[in-house]
C-alpha positions as CSV (number, residue, x, y, z in Angstrom):
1,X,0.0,0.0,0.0
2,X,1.4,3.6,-0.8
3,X,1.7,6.2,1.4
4,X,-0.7,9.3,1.4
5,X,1.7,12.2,-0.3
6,X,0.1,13.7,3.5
7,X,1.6,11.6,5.6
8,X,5.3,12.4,4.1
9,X,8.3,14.0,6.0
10,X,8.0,17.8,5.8
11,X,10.8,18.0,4.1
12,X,10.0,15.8,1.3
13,X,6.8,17.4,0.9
14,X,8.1,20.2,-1.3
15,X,11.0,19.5,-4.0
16,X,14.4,21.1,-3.6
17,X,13.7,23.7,-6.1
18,X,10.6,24.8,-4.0
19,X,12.9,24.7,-0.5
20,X,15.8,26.7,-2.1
21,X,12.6,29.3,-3.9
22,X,10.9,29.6,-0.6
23,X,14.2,30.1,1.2
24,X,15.3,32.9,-0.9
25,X,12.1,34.9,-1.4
26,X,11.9,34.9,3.3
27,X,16.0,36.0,3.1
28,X,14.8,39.0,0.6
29,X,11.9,39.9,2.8
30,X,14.1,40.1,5.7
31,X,16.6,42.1,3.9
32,X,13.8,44.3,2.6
33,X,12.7,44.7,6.2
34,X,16.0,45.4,7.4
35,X,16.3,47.9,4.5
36,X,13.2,49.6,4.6
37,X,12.6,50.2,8.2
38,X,14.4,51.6,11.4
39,X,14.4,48.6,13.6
40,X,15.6,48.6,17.4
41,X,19.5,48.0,17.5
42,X,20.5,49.7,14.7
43,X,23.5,51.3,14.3
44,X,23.5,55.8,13.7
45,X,25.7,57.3,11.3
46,X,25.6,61.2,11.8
47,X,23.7,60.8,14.7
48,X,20.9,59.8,13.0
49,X,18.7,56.8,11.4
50,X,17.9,56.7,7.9
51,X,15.8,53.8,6.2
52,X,18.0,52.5,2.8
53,X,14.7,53.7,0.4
54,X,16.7,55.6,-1.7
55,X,19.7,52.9,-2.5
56,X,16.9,50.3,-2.8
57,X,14.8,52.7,-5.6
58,X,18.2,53.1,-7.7
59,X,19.1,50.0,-8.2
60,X,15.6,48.2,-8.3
61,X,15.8,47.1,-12.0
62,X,18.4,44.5,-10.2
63,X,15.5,42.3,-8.9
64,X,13.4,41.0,-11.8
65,X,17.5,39.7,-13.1
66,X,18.1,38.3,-9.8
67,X,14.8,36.8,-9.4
68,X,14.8,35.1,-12.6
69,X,18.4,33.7,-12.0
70,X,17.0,32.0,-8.5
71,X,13.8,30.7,-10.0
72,X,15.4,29.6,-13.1
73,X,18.2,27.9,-11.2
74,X,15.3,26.4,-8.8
75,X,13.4,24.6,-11.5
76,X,17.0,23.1,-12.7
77,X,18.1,21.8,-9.6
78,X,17.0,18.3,-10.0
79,X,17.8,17.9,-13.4
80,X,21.4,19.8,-13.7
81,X,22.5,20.6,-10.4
82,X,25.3,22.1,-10.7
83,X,24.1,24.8,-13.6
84,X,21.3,25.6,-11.8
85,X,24.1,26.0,-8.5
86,X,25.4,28.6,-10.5
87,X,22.5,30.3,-11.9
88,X,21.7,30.5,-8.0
89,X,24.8,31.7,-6.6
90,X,24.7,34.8,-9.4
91,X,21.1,35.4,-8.1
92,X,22.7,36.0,-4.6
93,X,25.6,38.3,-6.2
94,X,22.8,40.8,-8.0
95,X,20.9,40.5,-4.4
96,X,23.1,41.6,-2.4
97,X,24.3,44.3,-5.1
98,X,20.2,45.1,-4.9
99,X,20.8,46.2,-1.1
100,X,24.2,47.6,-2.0
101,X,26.0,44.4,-0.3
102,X,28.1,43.3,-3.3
103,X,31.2,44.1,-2.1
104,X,30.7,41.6,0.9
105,X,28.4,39.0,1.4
106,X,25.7,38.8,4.4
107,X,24.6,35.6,5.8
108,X,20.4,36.2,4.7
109,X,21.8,36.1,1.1
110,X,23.5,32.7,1.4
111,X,21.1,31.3,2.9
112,X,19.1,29.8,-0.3
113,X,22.7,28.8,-1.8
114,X,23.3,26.7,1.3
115,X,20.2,24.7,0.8
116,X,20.8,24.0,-2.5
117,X,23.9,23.0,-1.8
118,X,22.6,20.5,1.2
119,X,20.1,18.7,-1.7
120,X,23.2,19.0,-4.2
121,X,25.6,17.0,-2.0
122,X,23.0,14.4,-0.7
123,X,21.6,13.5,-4.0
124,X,24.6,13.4,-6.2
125,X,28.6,11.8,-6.2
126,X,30.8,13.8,-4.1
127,X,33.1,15.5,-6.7
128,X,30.0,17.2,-8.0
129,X,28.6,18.2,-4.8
130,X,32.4,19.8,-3.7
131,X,33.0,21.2,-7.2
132,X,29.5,23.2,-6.0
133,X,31.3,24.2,-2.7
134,X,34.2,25.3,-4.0
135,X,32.6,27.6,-6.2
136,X,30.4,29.0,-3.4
137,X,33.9,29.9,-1.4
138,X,35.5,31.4,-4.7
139,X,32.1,33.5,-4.8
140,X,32.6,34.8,-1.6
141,X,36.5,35.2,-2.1
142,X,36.1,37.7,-4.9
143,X,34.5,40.7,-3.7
144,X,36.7,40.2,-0.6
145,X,39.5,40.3,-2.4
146,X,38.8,43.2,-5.0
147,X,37.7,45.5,-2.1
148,X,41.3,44.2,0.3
149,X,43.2,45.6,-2.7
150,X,41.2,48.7,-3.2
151,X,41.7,49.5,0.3
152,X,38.9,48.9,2.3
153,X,38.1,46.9,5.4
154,X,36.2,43.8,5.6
155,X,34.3,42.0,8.1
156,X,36.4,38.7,8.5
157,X,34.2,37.4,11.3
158,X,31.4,38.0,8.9
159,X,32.5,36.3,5.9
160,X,34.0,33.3,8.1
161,X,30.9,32.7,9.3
162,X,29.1,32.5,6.0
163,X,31.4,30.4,5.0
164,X,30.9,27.9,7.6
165,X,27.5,27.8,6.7
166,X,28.8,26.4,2.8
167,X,30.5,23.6,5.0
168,X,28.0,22.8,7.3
169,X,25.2,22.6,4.4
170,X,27.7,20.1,2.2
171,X,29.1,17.9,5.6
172,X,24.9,17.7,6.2
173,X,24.3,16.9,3.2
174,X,27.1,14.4,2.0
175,X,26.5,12.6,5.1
176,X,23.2,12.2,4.1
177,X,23.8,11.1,1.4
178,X,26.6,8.2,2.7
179,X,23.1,7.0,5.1
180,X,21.2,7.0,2.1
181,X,24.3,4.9,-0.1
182,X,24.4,2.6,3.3
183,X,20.5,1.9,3.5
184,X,20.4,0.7,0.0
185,X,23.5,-1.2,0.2
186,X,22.2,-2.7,3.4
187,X,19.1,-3.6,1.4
188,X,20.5,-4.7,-1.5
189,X,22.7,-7.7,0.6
190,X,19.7,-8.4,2.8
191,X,17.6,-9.3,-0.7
192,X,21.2,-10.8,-1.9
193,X,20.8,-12.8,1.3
194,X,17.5,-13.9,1.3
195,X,17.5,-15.4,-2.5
196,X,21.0,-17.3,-1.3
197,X,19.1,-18.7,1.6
198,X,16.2,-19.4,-0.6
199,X,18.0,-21.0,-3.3
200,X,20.2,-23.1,-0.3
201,X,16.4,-24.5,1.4
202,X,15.1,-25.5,-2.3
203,X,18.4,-27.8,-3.1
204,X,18.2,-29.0,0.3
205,X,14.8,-29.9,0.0
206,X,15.0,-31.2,-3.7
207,X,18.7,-33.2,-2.6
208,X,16.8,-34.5,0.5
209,X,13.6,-35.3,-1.0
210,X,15.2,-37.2,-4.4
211,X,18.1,-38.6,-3.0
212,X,16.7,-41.1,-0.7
213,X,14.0,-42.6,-3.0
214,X,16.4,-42.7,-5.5
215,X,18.5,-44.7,-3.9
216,X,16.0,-47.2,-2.6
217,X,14.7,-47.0,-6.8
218,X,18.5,-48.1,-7.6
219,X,18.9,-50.9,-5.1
220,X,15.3,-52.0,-6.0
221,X,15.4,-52.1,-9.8
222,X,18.9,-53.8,-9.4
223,X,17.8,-56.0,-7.3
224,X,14.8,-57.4,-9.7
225,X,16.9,-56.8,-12.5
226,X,18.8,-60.2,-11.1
227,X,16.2,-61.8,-10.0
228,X,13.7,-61.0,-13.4
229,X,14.6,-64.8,-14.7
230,X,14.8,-66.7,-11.2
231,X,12.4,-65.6,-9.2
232,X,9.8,-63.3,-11.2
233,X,7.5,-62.5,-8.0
234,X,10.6,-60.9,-6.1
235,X,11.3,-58.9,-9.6
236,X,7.2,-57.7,-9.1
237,X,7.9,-57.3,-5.4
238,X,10.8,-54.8,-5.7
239,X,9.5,-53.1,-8.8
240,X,5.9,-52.6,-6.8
241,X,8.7,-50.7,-3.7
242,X,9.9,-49.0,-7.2
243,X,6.9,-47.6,-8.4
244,X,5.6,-46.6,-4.6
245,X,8.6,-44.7,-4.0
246,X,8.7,-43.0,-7.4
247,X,4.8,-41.6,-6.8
248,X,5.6,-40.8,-3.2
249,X,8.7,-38.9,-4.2
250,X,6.6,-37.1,-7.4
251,X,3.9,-35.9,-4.8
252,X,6.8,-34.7,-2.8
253,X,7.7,-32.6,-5.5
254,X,4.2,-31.6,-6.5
255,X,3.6,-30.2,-2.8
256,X,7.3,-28.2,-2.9
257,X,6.4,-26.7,-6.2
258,X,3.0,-25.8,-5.2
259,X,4.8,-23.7,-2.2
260,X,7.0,-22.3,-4.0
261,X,4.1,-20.8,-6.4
262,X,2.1,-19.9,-3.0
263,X,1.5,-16.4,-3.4
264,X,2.3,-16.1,0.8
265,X,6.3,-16.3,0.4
266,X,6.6,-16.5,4.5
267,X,5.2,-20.0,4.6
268,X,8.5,-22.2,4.6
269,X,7.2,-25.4,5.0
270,X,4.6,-26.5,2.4
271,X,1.4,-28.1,3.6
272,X,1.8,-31.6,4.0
273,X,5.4,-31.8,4.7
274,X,6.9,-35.4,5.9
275,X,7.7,-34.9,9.6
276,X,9.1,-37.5,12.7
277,X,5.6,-39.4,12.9
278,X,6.8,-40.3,9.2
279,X,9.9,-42.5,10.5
280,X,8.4,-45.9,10.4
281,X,7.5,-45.5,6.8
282,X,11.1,-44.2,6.2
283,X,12.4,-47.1,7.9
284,X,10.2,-49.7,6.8
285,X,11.2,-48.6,3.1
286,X,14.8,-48.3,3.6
287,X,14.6,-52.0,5.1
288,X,12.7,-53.2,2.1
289,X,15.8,-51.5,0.4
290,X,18.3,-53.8,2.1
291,X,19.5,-52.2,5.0
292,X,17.5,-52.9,8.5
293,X,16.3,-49.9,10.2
294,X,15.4,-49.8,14.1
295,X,13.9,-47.1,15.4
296,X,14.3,-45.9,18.8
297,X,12.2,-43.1,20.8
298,X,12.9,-41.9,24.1
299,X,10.9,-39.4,26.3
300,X,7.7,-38.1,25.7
301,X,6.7,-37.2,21.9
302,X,4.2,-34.0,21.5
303,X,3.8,-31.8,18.7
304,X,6.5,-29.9,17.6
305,X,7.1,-26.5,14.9
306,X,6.4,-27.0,11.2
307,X,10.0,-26.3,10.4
308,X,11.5,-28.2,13.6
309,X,9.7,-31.2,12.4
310,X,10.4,-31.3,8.8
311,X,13.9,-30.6,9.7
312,X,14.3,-33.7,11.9
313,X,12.9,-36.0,9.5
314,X,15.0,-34.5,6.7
315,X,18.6,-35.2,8.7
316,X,17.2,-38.8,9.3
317,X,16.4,-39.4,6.0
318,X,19.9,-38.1,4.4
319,X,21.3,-39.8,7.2
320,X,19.9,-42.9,6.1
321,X,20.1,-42.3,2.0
322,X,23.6,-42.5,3.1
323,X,23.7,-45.7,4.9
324,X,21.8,-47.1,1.7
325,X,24.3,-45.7,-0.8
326,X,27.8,-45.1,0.5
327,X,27.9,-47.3,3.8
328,X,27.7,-50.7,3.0
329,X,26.1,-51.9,6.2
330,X,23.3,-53.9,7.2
331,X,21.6,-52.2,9.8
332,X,20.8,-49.3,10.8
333,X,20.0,-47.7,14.3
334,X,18.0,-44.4,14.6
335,X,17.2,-43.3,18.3
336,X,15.3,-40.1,18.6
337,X,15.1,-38.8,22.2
338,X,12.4,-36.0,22.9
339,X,13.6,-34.1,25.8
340,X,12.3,-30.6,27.5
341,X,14.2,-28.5,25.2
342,X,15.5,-30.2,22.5
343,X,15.3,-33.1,20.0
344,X,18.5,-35.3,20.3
345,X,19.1,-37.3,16.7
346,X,21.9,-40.4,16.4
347,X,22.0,-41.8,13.1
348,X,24.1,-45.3,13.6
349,X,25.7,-47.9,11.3
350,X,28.2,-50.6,11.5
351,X,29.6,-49.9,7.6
352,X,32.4,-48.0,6.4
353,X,31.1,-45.1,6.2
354,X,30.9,-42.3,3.6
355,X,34.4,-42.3,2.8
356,X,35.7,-39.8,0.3
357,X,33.0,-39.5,-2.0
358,X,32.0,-36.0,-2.9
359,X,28.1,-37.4,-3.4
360,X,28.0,-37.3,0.0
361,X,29.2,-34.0,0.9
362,X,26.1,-32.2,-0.4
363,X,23.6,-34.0,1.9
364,X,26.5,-33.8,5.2
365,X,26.7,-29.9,4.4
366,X,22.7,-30.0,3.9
367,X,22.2,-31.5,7.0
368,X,24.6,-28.9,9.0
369,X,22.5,-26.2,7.5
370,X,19.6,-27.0,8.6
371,X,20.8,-27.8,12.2
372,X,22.5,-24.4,12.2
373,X,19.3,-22.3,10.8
374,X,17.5,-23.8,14.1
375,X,20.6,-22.8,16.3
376,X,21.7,-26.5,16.7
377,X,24.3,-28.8,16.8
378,X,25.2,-31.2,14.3
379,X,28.2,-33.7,14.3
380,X,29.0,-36.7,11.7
381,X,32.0,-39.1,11.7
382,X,33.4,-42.4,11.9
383,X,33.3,-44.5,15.4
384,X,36.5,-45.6,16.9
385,X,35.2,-49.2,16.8
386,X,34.0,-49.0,13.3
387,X,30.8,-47.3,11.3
388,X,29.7,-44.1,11.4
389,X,27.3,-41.7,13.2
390,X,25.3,-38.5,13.0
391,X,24.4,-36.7,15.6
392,X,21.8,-33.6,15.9
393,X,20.4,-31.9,18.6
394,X,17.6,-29.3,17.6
395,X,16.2,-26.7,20.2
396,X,12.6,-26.6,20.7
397,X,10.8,-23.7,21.4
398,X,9.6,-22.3,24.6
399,X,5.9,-24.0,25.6
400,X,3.9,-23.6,22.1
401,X,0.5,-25.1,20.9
402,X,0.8,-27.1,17.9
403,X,-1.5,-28.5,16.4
404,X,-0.6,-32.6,15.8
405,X,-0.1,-32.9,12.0
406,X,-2.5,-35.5,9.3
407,X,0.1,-38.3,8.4
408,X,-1.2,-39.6,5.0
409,X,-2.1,-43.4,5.2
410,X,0.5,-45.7,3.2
């Protein structure tokens, strides 16, 4: 939803131009004040106050050139900066020549300069937005200069001051400028980030979905590919275990990319998802596969998150796609123990292992990412007396209602 142009900063409810226009016409009706009118605090000359009327009437064919300079220079300022900078510092020269000021600058008539020069130096590269404040100081050097070497006296304090305000506007507005380059570079790795760590959960979830019924759909269809000629009801046996796991693993697929077309992009776990009440299905297809799977649960089981849930099953599946493929054992021991605040995982075998192989290094570096994204710990190696082991322990959120999930019936 956009905002209502009302409920916008003040200052970005009026363009630069319009600041810097605004700015300029209140510093001319000051000076015209100050001009026109005795005001308390003002200095005599000859023992007497006189109103500037008659310096103001000569040389009042100055102000339609000076106003068209700053207007001009006002409707540029977005599109060519640093023109229109110019334009608006000349505009300031024929003011202050309008009040008879030319030959040293007062701080009312820089005013509308300096706030050009604050939008210049946030809103474009910093050589642009310096070039601008150098040519405001050579500005204010000139007329200094031309009336030292004439002989006359100058108000240093004065002109230092207004010069500080050229400094002040461009620090203000370069630093704004580096916030503004630092928010969108802040942005632009945090969406950088989040399509990494989107792309990362789909290949974990398309390596840890495929892999494993692949590999039971290998052992299978070898396995009746033997025995076609000997024994054909094995051969229909393990090519029935073949076609099961191939449709379970296709509406697997189905329900990710159905997620991922989900017009609500926060929900993470499609509906559906396999989860730890799935185990005995994983193990009672991994031992049709070959390789004996006994599963273990300690403590008491109860609901647990979406993404906790998926992610337990997930390890104990890859886990076990890897005891199919790479192990070369013949059993299998998974023990899940539900404690208070956690979810403890060991993954068992009495094979060699992994070994070397670098299939297995995408679902080992899969499983450590998901164990890290739930601030857990996650461990895999060989056993001192032989096999190999993973271990996971997953934190489980403070007391939460779940709601128990619908396993599909086999």
């Amino acid at each position: 939803m956009s905002a209502h142009p009302g409920q916008l900063p003040l200052l970005k409810r009026l363009s630069p131009g319009r600041w810097t226009a605004l700015v300029w016409l209140g510093a001319m009706g000051c000076a015209f004040v100050d001009e026109f009118f005795v005001l308390p605090g003002d200095s005599a000359r000859d023992d007497e106050l006189t109103p500037g009327f008659g310096q103001v009437f000569v040389s009042w064919p100055i102000l339609p050139t000076a106003a068209a300079l700053v207007l001009t220079g006002c409707r540029l300022l977005e599109r060519r900066p640093l023109a229109a900078y110019v334009l608006l510092l000349l505009g300031s020269v024929f003011g202050a020549a309008l009040l008879g000021q030319a030959d040293e600058f007062p701080l009312v008539q820089f005013l509308a300069p300096d706030v050009a020069l604050y939008f210049i130096a946030a809103g474009t590269p910093r050589r642009s937005s310096a070039w601008a404040a150098g040519t405001a100081c050579v500005v204010l050097v000139i007329p200094l200069t031309v009336r030292m070497y004439g002989g006359g006296t100058i108000n240093t304090a004065g002109q230092l001051a207004v010069a500080l305000t050229v400094l002040v506007a461009w620090l203000l507005g370069n630093s704004a400028r580096q916030s503004r380059l630092h928010t969108e570079q802040v942005r632009a790795q945090a969406a950088t980030q989040a399509v990494t760590d989107e792309r990362l959960r789909i290949a974990r979830e398309l390596h840890d979905a495929v892999a494993h019924t692949l590999g039971i759909v290998a052992l299978q269809a070898g396995a009746a590919r033997r025995v076609i000629d000997s024994q054909p009801s094995r051969a229909r046996e393990a090519l029935g275990e073949v076609e099961n796991a191939s449709r379970e693993t296709l509406s697997g697929l189905r329900r990710m990319l159905g997620a991922l077309r989900a017009a609500d992009s926060a929900q993470t776990v499609p509906h559906g998802a396999p989860g730890l009440d799935d185990l005995d299905r994983l193990a009672a297809a991994t031992t049709s596969a070959g390789v004996r799977v006994v599963v273990e649960w300690k403590g008491q089981r109860r609901p647990l998150p979406p993404d906790l849930d998926l992610s337990a099953y997930r390890i104990v599946q890859e886990s076990l796609t890897n005891v199919v493929r790479h192990a070369d054992a013949r059993s299998c021991l998974v023990r899940i123990n539900c404690g208070e605040t956690e979810i403890a995982l060991e993954i068992t075998d009495g094979g060699r292992g992994p070994g070397d192989e670098p299939a297995a290094g995408y679902g080992l570096a899969g499983m450590r990412e998901r164990a890290a994204l739930l601030h857990g710990a996650f461990t895999a190696g060989p056993l001192p007396g032989g096999g190999f082991q993973v271990a996971a322990r997953l934190p489980v959120p403070g007391p939460t209602h779940f709601e128990p999930r619908e396993v599909a019936a086999t």
